[in-house]
N, C-alpha and C positions, 0 to 999 in steps of 0.2 A: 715331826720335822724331817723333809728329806734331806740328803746328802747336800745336794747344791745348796740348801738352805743355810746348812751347818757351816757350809763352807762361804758361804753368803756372811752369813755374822760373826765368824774367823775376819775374813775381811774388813769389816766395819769398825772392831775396835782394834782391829792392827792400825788400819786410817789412823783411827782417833787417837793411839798412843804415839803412834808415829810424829803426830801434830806436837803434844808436848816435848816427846822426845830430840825434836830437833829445834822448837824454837825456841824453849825453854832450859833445855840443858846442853845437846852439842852446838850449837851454832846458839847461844840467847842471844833472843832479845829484849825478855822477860814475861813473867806467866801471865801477863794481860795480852801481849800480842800472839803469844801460845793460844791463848782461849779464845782470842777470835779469830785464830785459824783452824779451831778446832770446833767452830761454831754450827759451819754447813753439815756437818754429821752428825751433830749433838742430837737433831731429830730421830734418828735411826739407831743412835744408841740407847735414846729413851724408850722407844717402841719396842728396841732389843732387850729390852731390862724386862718390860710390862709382857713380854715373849707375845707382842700383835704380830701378824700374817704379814703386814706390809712395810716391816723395818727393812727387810730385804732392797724393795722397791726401795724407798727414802732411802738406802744406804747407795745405792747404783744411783741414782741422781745425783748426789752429791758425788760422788768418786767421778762423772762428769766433772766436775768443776774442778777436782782436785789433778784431774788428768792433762787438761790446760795449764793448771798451776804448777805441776812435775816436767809438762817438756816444756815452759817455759823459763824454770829457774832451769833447767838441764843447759840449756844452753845460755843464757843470761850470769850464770854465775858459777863458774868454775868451782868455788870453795865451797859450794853445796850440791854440787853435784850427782855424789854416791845418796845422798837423801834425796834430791831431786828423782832420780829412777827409780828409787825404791815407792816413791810415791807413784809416780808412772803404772808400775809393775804391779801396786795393791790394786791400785785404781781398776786395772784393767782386769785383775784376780775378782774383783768384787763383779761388775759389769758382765763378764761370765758367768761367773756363781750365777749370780741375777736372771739370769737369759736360759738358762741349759735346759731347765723343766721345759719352757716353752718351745725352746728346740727340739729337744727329742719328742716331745706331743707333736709338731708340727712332720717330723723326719715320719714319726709312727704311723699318722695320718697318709703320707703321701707315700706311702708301702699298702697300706690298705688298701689306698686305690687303685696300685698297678695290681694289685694281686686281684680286684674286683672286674679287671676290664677282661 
């Protein structure tokens, strides 16, 4: 498992504690509507448990969603606010992780080629 991997699945049940931790104990609403906010990641924590290649992927997919869902309570609702960014900020922690391998393969790549011309 690489680095960005590790850091990949750091992100994913930060997400998904996150989800209980704030709808269920700072801000409840109760652990039903906890659980279906913790649902879009649920796929990526299972993959993370089963240690599959593409819990990664399915965790940056859902941290999309969760990214919309963070700047839009950010500004919609004052009193969750500091939870609002912090979801923001995983989201966008995960979405990285997610991306960096194919980034620097793609950075490596296009060094090979000026050095080839």
């Amino acid at each position: 498992m690489s680095l960005s991997q590790r850091y990949a699945a750091l992100g994913i049940v930060a997400l998904f504690s996150l989800q209980f931790l704030w709808h269920a104990i700072l801000l409840p609403s109760g652990w039903l509507i906890a659980g279906l906010y913790a649902l879009p990641i649920l796929p990526a924590v299972i993959l993370l448990l089963l240690r599959h290649r593409r819990a990664a992927y399915w965790g940056a997919v859902a941290a999309l969603l969760y990214f919309c869902h963070g700047v839009m309570e950010t500004w919609a609702n004052p009193a969750a606010r500091s939870l609002a960014l912090a979801e923001t900020a995983l989201s966008i922690w995960l979405i990285l992780a997610y991306g960096w391998d194919g980034l620097q393969a793609r950075v490596a790549k296009r060094k090979s080629a000026v050095r080839d011309v």
